[in-house]
N, C-alpha and C positions, 0 to 999 in steps of 0.2 A: 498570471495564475497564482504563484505562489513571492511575496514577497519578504523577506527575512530582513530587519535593520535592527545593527547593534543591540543581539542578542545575546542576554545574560541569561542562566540559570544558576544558580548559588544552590546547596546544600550543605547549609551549615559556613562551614570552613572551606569547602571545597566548589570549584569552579568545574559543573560538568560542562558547560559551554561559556566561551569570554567572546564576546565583540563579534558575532557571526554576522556577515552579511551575505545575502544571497537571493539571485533573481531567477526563477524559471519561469521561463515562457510558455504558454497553452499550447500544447502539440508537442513537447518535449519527450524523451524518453533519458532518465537521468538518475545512473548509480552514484548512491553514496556507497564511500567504502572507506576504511580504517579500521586501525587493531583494536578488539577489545577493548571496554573503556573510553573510549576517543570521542564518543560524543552520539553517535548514530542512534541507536533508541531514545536516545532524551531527543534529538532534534523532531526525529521522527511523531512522538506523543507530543509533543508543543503544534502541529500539524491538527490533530484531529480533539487535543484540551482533555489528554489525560496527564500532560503535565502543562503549568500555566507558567511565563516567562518571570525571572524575579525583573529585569530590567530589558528593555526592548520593545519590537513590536514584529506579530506575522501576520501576514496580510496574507489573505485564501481569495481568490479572486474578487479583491477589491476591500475587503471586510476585516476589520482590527478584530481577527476573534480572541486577540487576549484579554477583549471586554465584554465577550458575551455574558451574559449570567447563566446563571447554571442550567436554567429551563429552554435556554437555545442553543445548548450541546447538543441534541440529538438531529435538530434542526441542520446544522454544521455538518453532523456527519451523515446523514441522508444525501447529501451534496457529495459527496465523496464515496470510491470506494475503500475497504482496509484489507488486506491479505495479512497473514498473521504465519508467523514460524508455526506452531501446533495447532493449527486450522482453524481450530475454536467453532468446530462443530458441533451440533446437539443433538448427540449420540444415539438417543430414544428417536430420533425423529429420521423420517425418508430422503434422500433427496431432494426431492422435491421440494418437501415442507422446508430444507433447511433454507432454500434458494427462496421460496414465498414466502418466507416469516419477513425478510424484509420489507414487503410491499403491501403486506396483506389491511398494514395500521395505517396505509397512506389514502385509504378508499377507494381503490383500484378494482373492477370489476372482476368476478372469475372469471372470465374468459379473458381477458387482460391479463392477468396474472398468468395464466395459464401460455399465453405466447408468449410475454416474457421471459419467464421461468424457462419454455422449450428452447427461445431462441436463444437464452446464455447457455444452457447445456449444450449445444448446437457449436458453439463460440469455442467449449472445451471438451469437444468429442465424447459428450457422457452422453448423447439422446437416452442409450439401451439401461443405464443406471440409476434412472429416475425414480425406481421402487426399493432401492437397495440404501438399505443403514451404512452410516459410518465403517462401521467396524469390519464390512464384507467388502472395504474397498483397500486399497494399497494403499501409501503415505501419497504415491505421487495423485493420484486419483483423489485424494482425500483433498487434494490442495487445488487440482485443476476444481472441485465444487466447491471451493472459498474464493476461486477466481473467478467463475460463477455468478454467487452471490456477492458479491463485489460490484460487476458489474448489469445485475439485471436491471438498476433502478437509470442506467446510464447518467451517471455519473461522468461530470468532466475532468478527476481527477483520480487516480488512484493511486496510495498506499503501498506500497509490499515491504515490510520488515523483516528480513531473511527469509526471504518466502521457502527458500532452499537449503536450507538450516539443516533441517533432518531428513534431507532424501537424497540419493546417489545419485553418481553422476548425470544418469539415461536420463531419470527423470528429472533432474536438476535442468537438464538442456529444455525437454520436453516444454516444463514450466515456464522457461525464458522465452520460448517460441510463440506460446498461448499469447502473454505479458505483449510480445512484439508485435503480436496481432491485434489485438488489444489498440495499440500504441497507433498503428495505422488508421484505426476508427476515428480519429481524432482527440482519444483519452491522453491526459499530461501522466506519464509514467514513473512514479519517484520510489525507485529498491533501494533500499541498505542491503548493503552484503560484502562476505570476508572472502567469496569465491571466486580466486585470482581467474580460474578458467572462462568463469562464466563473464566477465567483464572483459578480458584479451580476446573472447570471440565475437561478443554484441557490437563492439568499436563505439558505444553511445557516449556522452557525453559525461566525464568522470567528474566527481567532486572530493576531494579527500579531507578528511576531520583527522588531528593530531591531537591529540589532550584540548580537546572541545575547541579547538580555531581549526577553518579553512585554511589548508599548508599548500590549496593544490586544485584548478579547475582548470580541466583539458576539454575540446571537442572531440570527438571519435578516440578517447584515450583508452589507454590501457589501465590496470592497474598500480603498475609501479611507475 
């Protein structure tokens, strides 16, 4: 699913990633974790080509996307889900609409859309939320409809970058659960995250970034 070889990022002077190699397999469920700085959001945007490798190569199920050109980014990322720390919502817009914006440009029928759309709310316990804006939902709420539209398009891979960033603990578990359910569908599961709790209880498969190298890859690990 995802293949990482001898991956550089350079800015400037500075090395946010040296020499990363790294294999996840399709059906995985697989926290990144490390201190601030360490590598996690840059590895993570070389994943979906908001950042491109200075030296290396990432293989996305089978495909060198550090040579796509620019008008097959979106292509890339229709294949994939992305969960985002600040939801990245559109605020003016329903539920609904935020979950079918996704599918709506891929020529998908209304009534298609329409069970798609119910069955990912379905997936993150909002059926009854489908009329409601942004701004009338909690954080954690806000994030299970990024979890949502992430996977309405079923996608074999999904994203999360501190999915759990800005939400307490209840719903920090909450979210891990949805992600875990998720995971059983047969979706590849790849989090960043600094939440010692939330990774000593999932037991998934850890990987640790230290000033941009691999220091550390456990099966059912913990965090430290």
């Amino acid at each position: 699913m995802i293949v990482v070889r001898d991956l550089i990022k350079q800015y400037k002077n500075k090395f946010a990633l040296y020499n990363v190699n790294l294999h996840i397999r399709p059906g995985e469920f697989v926290f990144l974790v490390g201190s601030s700085g360490a590598g996690k959001s840059t590895l993570m945007k070389m994943l979906y080509l908001e950042e491109r490798p200075t030296r290396g190569s990432v293989l996305v199920g089978g495909i060198n996307i550090g040579n796509l050109a620019p008008n097959k980014i979106p292509n890339l990322r229709r294949c994939m889900g992305i969960v985002f720390q600040d939801y990245k919502l559109l605020q003016n817009h329903t539920v609904y609409d935020n979950i079918a914006y996704v599918i709506r440009t891929m020529g998908v029928s209304s009534r298609e859309i329409e069970a798609r759309v119910y069955g990912a709310l379905k997936v993150v316990g909002l059926e009854d939320k489908y009329k409601s804006k942004p701004c009338e939902l909690s954080g954690g709420e806000q994030q299970r409809v990024s979890i949502a539209r992430a996977i309405v398009n079923g996608p074999p891979l999904l994203i999360a970058d501190e999915p759990t960033g800005n939400l307490d603990p209840k719903n920090s578990m909450e979210v891990m659960q949805i992600l875990e359910q998720v995971n059983q569908r047969g979706i590849t599961i790849l989090v960043s995250t600094h939440d010692h709790a939330i990774v000593n209880h999932f037991r998934k498969r850890v990987i640790t970034l230290e000033k941009g190298q691999i220091v550390r890859d456990v099966q059912a690990g913990t965090y430290d």
